[in-house]
C-alpha positions as CSV (number, residue, x, y, z in Angstrom):
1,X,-0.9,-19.2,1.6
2,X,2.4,-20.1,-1.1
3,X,0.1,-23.1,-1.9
4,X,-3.2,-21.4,-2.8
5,X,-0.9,-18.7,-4.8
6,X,0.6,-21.8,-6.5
7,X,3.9,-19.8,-7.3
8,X,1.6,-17.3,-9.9
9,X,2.4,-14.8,-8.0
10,X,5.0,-13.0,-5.4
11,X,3.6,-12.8,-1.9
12,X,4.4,-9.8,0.8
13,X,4.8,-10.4,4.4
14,X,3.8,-6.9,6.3
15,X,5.9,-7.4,9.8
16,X,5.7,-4.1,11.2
17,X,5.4,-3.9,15.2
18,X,7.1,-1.2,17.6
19,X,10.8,-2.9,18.6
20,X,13.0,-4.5,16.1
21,X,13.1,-7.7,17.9
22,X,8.7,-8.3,16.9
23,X,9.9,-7.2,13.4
24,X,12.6,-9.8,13.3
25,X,9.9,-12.2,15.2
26,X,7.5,-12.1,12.5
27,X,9.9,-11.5,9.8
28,X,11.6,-15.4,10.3
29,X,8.0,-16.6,10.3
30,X,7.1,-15.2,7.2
31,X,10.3,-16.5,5.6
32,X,9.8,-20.1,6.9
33,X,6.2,-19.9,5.7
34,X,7.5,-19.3,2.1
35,X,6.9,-16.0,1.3
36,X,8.7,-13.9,-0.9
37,X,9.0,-10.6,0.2
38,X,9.0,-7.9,2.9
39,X,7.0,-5.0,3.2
40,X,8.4,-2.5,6.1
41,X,7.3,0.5,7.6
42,X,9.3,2.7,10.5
43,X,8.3,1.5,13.9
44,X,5.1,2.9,14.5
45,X,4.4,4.9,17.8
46,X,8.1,5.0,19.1
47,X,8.9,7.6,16.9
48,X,12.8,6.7,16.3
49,X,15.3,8.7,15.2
50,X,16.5,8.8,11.7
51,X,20.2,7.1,12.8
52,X,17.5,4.8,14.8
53,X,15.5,3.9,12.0
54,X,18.5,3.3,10.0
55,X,20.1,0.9,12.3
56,X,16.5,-1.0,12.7
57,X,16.4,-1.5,8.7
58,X,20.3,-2.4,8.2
59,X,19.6,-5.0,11.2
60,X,16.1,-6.6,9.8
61,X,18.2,-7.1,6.2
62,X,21.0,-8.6,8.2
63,X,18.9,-10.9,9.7
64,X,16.3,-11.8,7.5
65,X,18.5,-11.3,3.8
66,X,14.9,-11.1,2.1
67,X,13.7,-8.5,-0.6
68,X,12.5,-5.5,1.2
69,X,9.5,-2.8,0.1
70,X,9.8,0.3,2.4
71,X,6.5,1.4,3.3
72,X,6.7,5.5,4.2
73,X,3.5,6.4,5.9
74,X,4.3,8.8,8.3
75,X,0.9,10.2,9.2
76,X,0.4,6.4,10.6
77,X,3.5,5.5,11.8
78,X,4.7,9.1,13.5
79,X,8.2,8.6,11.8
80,X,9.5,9.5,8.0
81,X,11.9,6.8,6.3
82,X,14.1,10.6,5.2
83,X,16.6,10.8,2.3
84,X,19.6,10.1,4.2
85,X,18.6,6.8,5.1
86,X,17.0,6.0,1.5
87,X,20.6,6.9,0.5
88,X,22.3,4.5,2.5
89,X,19.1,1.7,2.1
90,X,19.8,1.7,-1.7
91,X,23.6,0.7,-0.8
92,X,21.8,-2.5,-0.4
93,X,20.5,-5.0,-3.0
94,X,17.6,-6.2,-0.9
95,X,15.6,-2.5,-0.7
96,X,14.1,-2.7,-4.1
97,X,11.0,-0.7,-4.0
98,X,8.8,1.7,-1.6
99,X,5.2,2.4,-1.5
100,X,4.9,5.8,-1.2
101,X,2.4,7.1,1.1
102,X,3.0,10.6,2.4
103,X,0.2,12.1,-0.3
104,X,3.1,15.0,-0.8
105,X,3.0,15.2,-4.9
106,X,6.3,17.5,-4.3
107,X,8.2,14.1,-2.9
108,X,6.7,12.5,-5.7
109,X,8.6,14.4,-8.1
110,X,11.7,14.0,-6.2
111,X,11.3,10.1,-5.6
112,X,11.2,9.1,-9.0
113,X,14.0,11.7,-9.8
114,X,16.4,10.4,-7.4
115,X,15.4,7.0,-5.8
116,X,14.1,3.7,-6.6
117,X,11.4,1.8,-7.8
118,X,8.3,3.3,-6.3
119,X,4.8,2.3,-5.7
120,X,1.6,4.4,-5.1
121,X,0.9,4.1,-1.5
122,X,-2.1,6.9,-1.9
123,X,-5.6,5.3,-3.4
124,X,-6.6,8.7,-4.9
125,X,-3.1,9.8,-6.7
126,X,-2.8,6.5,-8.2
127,X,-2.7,8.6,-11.8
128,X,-0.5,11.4,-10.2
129,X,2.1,8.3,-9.8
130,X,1.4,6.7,-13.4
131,X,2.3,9.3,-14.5
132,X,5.7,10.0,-13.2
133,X,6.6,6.9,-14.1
134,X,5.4,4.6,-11.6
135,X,4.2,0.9,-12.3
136,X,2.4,-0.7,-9.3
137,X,-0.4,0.2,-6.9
138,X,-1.0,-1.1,-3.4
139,X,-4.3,-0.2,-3.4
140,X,-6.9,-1.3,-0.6
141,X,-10.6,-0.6,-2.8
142,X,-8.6,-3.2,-5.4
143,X,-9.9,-6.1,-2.6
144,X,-13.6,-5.2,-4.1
145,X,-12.9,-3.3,-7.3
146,X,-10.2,-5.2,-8.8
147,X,-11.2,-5.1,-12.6
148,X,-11.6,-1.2,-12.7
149,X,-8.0,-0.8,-11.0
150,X,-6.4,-3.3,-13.5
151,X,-8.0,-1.1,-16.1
152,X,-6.7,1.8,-15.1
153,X,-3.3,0.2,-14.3
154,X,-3.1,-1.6,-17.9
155,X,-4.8,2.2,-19.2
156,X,-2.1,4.1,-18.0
157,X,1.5,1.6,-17.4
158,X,1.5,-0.7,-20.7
159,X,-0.5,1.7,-23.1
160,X,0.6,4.7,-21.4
161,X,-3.1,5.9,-22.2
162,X,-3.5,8.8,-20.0
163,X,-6.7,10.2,-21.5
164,X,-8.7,7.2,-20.4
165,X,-6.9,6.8,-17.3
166,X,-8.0,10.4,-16.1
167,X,-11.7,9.1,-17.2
168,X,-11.1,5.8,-15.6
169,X,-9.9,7.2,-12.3
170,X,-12.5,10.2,-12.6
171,X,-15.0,7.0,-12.0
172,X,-13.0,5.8,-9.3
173,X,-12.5,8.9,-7.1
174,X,-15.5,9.1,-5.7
175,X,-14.9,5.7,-3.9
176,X,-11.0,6.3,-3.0
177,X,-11.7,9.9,-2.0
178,X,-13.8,8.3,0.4
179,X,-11.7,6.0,1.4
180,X,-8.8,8.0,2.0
181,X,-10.8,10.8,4.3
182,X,-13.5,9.2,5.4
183,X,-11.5,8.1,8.6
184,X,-12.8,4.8,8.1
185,X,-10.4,2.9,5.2
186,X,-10.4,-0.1,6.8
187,X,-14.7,-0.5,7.2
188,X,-15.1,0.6,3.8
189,X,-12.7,-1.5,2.3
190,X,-14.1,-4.5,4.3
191,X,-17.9,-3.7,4.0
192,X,-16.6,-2.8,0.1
193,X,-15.5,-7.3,0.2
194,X,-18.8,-8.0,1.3
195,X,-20.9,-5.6,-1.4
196,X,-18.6,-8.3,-4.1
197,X,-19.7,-11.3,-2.2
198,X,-16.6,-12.2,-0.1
199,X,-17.4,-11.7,3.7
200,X,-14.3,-10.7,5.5
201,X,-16.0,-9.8,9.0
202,X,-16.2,-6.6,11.3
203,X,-12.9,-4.6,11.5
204,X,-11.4,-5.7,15.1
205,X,-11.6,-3.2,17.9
206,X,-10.9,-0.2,18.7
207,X,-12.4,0.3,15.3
208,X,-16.1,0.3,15.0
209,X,-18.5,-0.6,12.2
210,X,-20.1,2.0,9.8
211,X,-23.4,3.0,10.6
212,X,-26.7,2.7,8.2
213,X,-26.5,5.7,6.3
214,X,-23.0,5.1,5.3
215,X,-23.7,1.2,4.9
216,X,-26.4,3.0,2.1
217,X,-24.5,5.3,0.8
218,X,-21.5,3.0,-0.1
219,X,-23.7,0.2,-1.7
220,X,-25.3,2.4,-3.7
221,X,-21.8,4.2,-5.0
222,X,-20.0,0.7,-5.5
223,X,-22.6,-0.8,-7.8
224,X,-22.7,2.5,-10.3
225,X,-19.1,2.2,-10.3
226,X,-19.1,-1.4,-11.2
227,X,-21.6,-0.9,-14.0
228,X,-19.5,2.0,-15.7
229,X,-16.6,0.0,-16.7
């Protein structure tokens, strides 16, 4: 994987599992393999306390001593990363960044009032985010849509063009709306690599595939979009 990026680029190890030992597990993996980052959400399922969670993060950086992106996605993981252990994260060089996936515009405001670099964790907010400041986009339809997102990120971060990134994301919602409450992210995203010619497979079970009709709909929606820009 460092050897196909050919140092062009920084690459992000996701290493979230339920106990802090599989974090640390896969977390010494990815740093032998070369990567260059972290990318850590709370402990999905166990549902930890905040003084818990805390004490899981402070012991991954003490371990690992790698640059860290929070990931906050509560509706996935069952546990907020809260502003009390944001406060004490930032006491630490390593926690540079969070992608910010709760969808709550209010914390949005407050984020990038108070805390540190952010990045838009929500497909359809991405211009909510640009707006307030924020620079980067992990963004899932960008595996099969890639030149309209760097549009709208060049749009709206370096010309701070916000009139053609409303138009540029008006084209994109109807794909990221989807995406985001369709209940089916992942086969979208996946059927979305194969529309552009990359085949990526069937999501892996318990997830199923998506049926005809939304097979249809979706390759007819991803083309128009494609001709637009």
């Amino acid at each position: 994987m460092t050897q196909a990026a050919g140092g062009k680029t920084y690459l992000t190890a996701g290493i979230n599992a339920t106990t802090t030992h599989e974090v640390l597990k896969l977390g010494r993996e990815a740093k032998r393999a070369g990567l260059n980052a972290l990318l850590i959400a709370a402990p999905y399922y166990v549902q930890p306390t905040q003084d818990e969670l805390l004490a899981h993060l402070l012991k991954v950086d003490d371990v690992l001593d790698m640059p860290v992106m929070l990931y906050n996605f509560p509706a996935r993981t069952g546990t907020a990363i809260g502003d009390a252990v944001l406060d004490k994260l930032l006491e630490r060089p390593n926690f540079c960044a969070m992608n910010e996936s709760t969808g709550d515009i209010a914390r949005l405001h407050y984020l990038t009032t108070h805390f540190f670099v952010l990045s838009c964790g929500m497909d359809d907010q991405a211009l909510e985010f640009f707006v307030w400041g924020v620079k980067s986009w992990v963004a899932g339809a960008s595996n099969f849509l890639s030149e309209a997102h760097v549009e709208l990120l060049d749009a709206c971060v370096k010309r701070g063009d916000f009139t053609a990134g409303r138009a540029l994301m008006t084209q994109l919602l109807p794909v990221l709306e989807l995406l985001e409450r369709s209940g089916k992210f992942i086969q979208y995203v996946q059927y979305g690599c194969e529309l552009a010619g990359t085949r990526v497979g069937a999501a892996r079970a318990p997830l199923g595939s998506l049926d005809e009709a939304e097979r249809q709909a979706f390759a007819r929606l991803v083309p128009l979009l494609r001709n637009a820009q």
